[in-house]
Structure formats: structure tokens, C-alpha cells
Gaussian input, Z-matrix of N, CA and C with variables (Angstrom, degrees):
# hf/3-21g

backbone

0 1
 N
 C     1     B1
 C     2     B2     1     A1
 N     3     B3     2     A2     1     D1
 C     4     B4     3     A3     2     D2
 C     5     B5     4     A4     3     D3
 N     6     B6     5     A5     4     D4
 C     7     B7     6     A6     5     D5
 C     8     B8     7     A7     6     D6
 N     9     B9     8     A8     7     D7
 C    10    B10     9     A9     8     D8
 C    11    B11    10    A10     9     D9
 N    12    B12    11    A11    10    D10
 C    13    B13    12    A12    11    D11
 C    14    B14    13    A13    12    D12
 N    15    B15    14    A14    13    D13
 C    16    B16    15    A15    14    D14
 C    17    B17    16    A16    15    D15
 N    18    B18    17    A17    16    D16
 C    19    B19    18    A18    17    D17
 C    20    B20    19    A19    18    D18
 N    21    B21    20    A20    19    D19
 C    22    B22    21    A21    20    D20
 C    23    B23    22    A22    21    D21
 N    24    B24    23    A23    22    D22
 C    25    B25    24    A24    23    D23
 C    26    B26    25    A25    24    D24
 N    27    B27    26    A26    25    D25
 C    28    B28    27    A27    26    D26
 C    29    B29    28    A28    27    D27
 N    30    B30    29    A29    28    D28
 C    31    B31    30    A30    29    D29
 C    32    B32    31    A31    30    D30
 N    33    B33    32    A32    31    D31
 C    34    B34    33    A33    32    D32
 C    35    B35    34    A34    33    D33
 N    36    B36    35    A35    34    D34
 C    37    B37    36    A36    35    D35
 C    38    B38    37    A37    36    D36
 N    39    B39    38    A38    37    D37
 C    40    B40    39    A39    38    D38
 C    41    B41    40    A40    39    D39
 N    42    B42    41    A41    40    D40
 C    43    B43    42    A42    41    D41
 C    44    B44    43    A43    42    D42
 N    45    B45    44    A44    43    D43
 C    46    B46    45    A45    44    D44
 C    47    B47    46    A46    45    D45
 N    48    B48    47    A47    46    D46
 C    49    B49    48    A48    47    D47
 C    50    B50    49    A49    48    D48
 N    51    B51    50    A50    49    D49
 C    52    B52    51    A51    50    D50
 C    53    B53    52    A52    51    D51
 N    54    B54    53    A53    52    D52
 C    55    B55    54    A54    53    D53
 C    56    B56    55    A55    54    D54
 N    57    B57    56    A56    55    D55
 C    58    B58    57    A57    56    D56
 C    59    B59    58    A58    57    D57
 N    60    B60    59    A59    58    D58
 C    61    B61    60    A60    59    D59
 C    62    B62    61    A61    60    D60
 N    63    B63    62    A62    61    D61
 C    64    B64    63    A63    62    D62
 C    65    B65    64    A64    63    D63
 N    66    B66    65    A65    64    D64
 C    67    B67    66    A66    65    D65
 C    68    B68    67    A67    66    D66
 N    69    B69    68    A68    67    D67
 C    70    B70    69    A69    68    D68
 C    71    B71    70    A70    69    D69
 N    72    B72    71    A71    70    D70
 C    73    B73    72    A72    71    D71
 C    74    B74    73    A73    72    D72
 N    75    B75    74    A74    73    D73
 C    76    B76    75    A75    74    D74
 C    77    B77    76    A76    75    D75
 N    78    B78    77    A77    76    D76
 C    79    B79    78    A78    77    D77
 C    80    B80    79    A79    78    D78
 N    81    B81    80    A80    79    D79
 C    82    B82    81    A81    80    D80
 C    83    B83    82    A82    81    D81
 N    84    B84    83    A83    82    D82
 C    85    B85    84    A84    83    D83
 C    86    B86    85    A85    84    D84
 N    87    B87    86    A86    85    D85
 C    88    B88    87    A87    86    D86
 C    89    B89    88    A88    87    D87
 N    90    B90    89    A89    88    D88
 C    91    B91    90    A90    89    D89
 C    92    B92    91    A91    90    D90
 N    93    B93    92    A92    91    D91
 C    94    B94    93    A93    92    D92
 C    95    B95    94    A94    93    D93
 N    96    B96    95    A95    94    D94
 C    97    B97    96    A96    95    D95
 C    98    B98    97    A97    96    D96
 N    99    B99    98    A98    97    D97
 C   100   B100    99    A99    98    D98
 C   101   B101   100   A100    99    D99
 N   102   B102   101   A101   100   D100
 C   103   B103   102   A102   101   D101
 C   104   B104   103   A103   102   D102
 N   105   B105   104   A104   103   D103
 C   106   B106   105   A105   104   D104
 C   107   B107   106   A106   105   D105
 N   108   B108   107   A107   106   D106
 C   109   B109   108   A108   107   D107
 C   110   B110   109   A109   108   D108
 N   111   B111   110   A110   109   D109
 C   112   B112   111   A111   110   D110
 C   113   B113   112   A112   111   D111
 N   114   B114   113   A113   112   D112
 C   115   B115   114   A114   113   D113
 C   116   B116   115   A115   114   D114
 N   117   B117   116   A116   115   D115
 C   118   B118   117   A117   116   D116
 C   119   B119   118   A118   117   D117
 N   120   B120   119   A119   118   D118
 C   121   B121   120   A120   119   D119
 C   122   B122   121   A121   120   D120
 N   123   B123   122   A122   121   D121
 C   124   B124   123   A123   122   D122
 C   125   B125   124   A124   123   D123
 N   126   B126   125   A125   124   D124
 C   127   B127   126   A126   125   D125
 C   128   B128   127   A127   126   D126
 N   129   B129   128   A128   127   D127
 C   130   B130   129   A129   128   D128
 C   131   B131   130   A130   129   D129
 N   132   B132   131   A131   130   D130
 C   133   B133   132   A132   131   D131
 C   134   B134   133   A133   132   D132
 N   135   B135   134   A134   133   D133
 C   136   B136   135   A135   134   D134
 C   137   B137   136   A136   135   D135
 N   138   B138   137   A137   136   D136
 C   139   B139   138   A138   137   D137
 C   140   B140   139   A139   138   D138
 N   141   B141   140   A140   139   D139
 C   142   B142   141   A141   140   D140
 C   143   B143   142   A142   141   D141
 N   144   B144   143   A143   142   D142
 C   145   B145   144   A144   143   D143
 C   146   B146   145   A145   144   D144
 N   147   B147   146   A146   145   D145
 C   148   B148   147   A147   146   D146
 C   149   B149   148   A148   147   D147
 N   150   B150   149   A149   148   D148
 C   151   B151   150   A150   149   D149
 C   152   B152   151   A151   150   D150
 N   153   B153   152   A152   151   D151
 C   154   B154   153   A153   152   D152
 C   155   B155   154   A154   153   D153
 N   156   B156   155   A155   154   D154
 C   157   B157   156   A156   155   D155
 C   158   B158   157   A157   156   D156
 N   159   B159   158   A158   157   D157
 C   160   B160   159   A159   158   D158
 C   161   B161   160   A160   159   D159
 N   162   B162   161   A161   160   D160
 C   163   B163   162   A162   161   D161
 C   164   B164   163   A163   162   D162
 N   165   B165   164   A164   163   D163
 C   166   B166   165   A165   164   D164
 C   167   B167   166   A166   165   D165
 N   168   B168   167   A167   166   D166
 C   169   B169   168   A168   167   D167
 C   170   B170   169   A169   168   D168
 N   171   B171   170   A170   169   D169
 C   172   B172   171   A171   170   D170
 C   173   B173   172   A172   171   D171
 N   174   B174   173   A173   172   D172
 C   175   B175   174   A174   173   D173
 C   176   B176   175   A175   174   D174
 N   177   B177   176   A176   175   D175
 C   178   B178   177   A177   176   D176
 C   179   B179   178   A178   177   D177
 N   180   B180   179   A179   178   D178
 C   181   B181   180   A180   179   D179
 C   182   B182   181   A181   180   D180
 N   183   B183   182   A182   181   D181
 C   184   B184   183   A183   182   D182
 C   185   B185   184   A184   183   D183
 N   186   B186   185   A185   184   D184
 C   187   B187   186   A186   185   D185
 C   188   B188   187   A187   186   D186
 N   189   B189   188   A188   187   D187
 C   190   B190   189   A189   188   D188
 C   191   B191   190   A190   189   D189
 N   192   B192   191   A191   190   D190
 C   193   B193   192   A192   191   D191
 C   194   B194   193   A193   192   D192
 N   195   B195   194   A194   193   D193
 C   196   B196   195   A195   194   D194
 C   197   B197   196   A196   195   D195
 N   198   B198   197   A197   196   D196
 C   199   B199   198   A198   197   D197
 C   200   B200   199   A199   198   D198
 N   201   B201   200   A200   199   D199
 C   202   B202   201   A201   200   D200
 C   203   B203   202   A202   201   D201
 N   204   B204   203   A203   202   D202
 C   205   B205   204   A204   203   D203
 C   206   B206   205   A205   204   D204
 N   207   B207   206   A206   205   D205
 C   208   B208   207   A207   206   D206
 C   209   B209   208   A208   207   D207
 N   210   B210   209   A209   208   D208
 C   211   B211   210   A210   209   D209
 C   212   B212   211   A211   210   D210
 N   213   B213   212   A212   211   D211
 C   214   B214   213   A213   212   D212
 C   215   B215   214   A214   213   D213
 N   216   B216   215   A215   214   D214
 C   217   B217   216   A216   215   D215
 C   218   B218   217   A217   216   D216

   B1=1.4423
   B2=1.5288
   B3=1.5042
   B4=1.1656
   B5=1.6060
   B6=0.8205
   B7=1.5875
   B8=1.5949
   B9=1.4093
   B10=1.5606
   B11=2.0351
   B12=1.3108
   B13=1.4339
   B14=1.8447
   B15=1.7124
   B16=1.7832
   B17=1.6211
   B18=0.9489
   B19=1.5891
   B20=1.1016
   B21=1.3221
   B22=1.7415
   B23=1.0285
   B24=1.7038
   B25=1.4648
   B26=1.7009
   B27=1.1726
   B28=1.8158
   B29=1.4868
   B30=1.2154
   B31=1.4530
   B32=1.1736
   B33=1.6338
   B34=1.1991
   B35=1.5879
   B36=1.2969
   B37=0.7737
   B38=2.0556
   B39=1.3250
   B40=1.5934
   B41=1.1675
   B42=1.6102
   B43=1.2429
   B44=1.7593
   B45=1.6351
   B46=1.3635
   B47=1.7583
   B48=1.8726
   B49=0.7710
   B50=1.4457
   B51=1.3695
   B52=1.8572
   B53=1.4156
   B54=1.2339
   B55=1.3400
   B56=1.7537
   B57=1.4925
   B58=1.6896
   B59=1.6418
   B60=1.4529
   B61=1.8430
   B62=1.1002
   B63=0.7818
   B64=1.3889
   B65=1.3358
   B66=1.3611
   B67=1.1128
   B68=1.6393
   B69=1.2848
   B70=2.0011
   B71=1.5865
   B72=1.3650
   B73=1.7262
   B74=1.6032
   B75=1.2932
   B76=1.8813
   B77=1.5491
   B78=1.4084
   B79=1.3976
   B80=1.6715
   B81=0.9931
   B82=1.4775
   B83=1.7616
   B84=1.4643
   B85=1.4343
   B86=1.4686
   B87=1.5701
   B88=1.5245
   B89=1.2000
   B90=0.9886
   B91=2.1142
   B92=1.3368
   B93=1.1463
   B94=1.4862
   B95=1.7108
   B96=1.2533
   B97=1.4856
   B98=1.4745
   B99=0.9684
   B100=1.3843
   B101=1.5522
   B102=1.3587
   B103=1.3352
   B104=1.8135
   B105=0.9531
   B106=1.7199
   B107=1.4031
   B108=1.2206
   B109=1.6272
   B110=0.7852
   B111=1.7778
   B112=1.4490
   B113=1.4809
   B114=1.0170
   B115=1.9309
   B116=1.4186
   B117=1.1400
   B118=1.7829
   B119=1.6088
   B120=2.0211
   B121=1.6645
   B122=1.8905
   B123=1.4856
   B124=1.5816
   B125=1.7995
   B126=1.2833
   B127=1.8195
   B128=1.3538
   B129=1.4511
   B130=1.6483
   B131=1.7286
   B132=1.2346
   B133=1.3921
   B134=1.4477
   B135=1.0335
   B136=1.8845
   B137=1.8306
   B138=1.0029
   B139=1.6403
   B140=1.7065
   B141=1.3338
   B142=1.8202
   B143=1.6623
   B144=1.6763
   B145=1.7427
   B146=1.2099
   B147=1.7150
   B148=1.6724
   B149=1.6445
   B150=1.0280
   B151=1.6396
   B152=1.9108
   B153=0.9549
   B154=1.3405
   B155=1.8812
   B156=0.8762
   B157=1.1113
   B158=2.0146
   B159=1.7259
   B160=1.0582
   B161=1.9182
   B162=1.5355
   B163=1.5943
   B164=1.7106
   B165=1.4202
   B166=1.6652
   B167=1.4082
   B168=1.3641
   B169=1.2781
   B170=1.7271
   B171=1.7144
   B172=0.8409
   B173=1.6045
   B174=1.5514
   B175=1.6624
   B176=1.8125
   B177=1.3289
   B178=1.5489
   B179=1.8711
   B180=1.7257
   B181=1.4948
   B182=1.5759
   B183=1.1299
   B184=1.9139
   B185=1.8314
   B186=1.2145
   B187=1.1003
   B188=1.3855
   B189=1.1628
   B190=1.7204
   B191=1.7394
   B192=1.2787
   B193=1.5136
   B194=1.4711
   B195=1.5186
   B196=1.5831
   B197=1.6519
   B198=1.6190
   B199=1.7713
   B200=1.8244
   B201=1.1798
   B202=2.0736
   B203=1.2398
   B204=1.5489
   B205=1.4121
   B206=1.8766
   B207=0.7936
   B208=1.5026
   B209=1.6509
   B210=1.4678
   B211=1.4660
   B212=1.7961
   B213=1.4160
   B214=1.7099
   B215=1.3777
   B216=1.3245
   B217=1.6868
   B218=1.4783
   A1=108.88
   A2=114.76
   A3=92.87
   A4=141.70
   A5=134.94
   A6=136.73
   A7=116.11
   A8=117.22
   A9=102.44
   A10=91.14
   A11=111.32
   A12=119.48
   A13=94.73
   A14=98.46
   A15=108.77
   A16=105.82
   A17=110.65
   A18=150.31
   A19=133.05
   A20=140.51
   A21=138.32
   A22=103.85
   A23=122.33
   A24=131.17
   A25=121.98
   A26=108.79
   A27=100.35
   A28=109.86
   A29=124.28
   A30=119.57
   A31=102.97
   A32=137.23
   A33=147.93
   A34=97.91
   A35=145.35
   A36=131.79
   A37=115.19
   A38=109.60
   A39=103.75
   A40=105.68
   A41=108.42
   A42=125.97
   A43=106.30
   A44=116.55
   A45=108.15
   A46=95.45
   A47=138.17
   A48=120.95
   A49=116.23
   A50=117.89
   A51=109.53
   A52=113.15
   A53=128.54
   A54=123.90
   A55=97.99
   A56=118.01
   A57=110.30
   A58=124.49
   A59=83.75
   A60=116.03
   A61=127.02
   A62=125.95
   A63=143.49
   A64=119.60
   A65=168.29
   A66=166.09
   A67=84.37
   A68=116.77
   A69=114.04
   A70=101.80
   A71=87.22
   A72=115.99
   A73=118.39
   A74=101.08
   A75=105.53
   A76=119.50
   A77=93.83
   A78=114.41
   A79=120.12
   A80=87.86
   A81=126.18
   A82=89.23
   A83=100.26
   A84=115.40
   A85=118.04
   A86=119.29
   A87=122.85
   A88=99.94
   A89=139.89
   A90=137.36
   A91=87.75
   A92=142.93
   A93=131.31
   A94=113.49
   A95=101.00
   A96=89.25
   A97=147.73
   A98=101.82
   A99=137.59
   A100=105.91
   A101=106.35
   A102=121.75
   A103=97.00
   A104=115.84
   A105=105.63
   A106=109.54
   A107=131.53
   A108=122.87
   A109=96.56
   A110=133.85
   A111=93.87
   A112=120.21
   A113=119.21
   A114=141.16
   A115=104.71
   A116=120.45
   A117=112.33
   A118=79.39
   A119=98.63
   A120=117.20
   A121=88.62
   A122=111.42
   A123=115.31
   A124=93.11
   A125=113.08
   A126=118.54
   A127=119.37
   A128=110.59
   A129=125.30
   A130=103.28
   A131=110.44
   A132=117.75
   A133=113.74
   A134=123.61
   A135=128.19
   A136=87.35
   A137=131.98
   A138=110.73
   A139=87.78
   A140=110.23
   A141=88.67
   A142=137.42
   A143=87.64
   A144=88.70
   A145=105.05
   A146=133.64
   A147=137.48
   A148=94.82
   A149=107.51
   A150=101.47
   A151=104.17
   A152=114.62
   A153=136.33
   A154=92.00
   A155=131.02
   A156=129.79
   A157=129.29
   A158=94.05
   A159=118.15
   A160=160.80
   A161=73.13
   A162=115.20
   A163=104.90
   A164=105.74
   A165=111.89
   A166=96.37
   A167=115.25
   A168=141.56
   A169=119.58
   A170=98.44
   A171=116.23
   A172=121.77
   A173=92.99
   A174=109.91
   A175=129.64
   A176=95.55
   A177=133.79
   A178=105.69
   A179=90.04
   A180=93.68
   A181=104.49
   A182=99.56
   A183=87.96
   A184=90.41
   A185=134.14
   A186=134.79
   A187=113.65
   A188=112.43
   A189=136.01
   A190=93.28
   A191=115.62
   A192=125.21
   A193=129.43
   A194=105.81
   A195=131.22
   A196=120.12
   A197=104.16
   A198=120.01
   A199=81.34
   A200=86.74
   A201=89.32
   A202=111.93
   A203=127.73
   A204=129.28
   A205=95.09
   A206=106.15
   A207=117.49
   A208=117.88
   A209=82.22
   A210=104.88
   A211=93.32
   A212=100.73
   A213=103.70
   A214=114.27
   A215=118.17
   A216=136.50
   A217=97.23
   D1=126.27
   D2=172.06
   D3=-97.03
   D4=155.78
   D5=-170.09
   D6=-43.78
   D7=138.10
   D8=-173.41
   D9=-105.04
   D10=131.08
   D11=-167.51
   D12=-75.02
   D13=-53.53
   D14=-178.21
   D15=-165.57
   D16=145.12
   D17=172.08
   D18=-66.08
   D19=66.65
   D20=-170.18
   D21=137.91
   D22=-136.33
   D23=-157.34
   D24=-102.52
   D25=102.08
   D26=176.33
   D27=-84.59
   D28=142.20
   D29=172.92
   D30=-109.81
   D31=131.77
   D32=155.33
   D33=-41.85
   D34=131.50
   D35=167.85
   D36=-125.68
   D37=145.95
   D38=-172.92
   D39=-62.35
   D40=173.14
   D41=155.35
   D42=-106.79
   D43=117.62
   D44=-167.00
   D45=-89.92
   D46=145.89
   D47=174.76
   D48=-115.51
   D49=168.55
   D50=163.52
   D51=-67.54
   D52=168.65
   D53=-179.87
   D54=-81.03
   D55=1.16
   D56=172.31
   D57=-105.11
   D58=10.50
   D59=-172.53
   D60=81.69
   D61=19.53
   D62=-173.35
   D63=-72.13
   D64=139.28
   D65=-127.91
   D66=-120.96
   D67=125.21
   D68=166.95
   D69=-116.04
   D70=98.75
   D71=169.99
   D72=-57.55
   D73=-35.69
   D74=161.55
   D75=-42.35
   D76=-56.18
   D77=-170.79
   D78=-66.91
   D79=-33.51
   D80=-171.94
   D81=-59.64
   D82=-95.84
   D83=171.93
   D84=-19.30
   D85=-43.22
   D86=177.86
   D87=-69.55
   D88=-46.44
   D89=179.90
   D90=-69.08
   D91=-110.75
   D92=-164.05
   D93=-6.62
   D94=-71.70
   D95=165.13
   D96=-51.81
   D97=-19.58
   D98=178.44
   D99=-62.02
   D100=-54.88
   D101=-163.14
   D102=-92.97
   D103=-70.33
   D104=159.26
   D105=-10.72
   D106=-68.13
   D107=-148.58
   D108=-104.73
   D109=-11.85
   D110=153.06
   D111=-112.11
   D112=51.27
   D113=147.64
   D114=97.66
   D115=25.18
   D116=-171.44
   D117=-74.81
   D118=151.91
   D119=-164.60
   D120=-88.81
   D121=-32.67
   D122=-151.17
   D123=-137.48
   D124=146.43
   D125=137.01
   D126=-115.82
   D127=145.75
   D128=-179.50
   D129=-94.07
   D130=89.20
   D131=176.69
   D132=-65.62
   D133=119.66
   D134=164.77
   D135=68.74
   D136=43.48
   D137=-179.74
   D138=-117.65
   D139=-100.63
   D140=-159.24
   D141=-103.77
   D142=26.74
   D143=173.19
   D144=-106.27
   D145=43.15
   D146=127.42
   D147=97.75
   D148=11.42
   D149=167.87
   D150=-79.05
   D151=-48.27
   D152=-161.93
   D153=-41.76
   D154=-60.13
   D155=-178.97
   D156=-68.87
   D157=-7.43
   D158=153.66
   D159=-83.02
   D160=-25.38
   D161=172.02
   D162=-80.25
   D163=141.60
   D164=167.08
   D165=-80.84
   D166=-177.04
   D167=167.99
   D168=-52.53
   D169=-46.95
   D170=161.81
   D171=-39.22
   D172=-99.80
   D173=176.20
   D174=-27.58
   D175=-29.42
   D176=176.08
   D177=-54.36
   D178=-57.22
   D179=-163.77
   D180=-90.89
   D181=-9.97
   D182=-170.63
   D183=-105.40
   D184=-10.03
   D185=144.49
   D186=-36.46
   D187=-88.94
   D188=172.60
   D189=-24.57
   D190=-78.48
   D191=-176.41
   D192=-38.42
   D193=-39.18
   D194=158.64
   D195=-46.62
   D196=-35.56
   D197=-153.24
   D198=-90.06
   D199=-59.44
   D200=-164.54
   D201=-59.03
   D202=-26.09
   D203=-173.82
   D204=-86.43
   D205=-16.66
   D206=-170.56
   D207=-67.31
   D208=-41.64
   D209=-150.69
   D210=-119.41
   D211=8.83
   D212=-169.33
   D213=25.25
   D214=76.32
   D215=145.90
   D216=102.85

């Protein structure tokens, strides 16, 4: 059987950028929040609104790292 990770609603969520590409963590933080208050269980960071293939490795992981500290776990 396999393991259930979480239960309810994940939101794909964007990656908002600067116009110099830059990842805008402000912005960022307001969608996270966004999605918090209004009850989403999960967010899909960099997965399918086509950033994902845009992001380095880098940007990717401290992205990811940004959402969970954000969203505390």
C-alpha cells in the first residue's frame, strides 16, 4: 500500500519573476500566503506552470527551501 504524503488540495503554484529574472520572493511569499489562508493542504513549487525547466539547480532548491520555511514544513 502506498503511503499517503497529504490529503485535499495542492495548488501548482507560480514562480513570480523580476523583469531581470530573478526569482521575487516578496511576491512569492504573497501566493504562498495566499494559498495558506485560503486552506490549500499542499503547494507544487516549480512543478507545472513551466518555470521548472527554467530554474537552475540552484534557484530550484532555495526556491523549494523558501516555500517550507514559509509555510513552516
Amino acid at each position: 500500500m502506498k503511503k499517503v504524503i497529504f490529503r485535499g488540495v495542492g495548488t501548482a503554484i507560480i514562480t513570480p519573476m523580476k523583469e531581470n529574472g530573478e526569482i521575487n520572493y516578496p511576491v512569492f511569499k504573497k501566493l504562498l500566503d495566499r494559498q495558506a489562508d485560503g486552506g490549500a493542504d499542499a503547494v507544487v513549487v516549480a512543478g507545472t506552470t513551466g518555470e521548472n525547466a527554467t530554474l537552475d539547480d540552484d534557484e530550484h532548491l532555495k526556491l523549494v527551501e523558501f516555500a517550507v520555511k514559509e509555510i513552516a514544513g
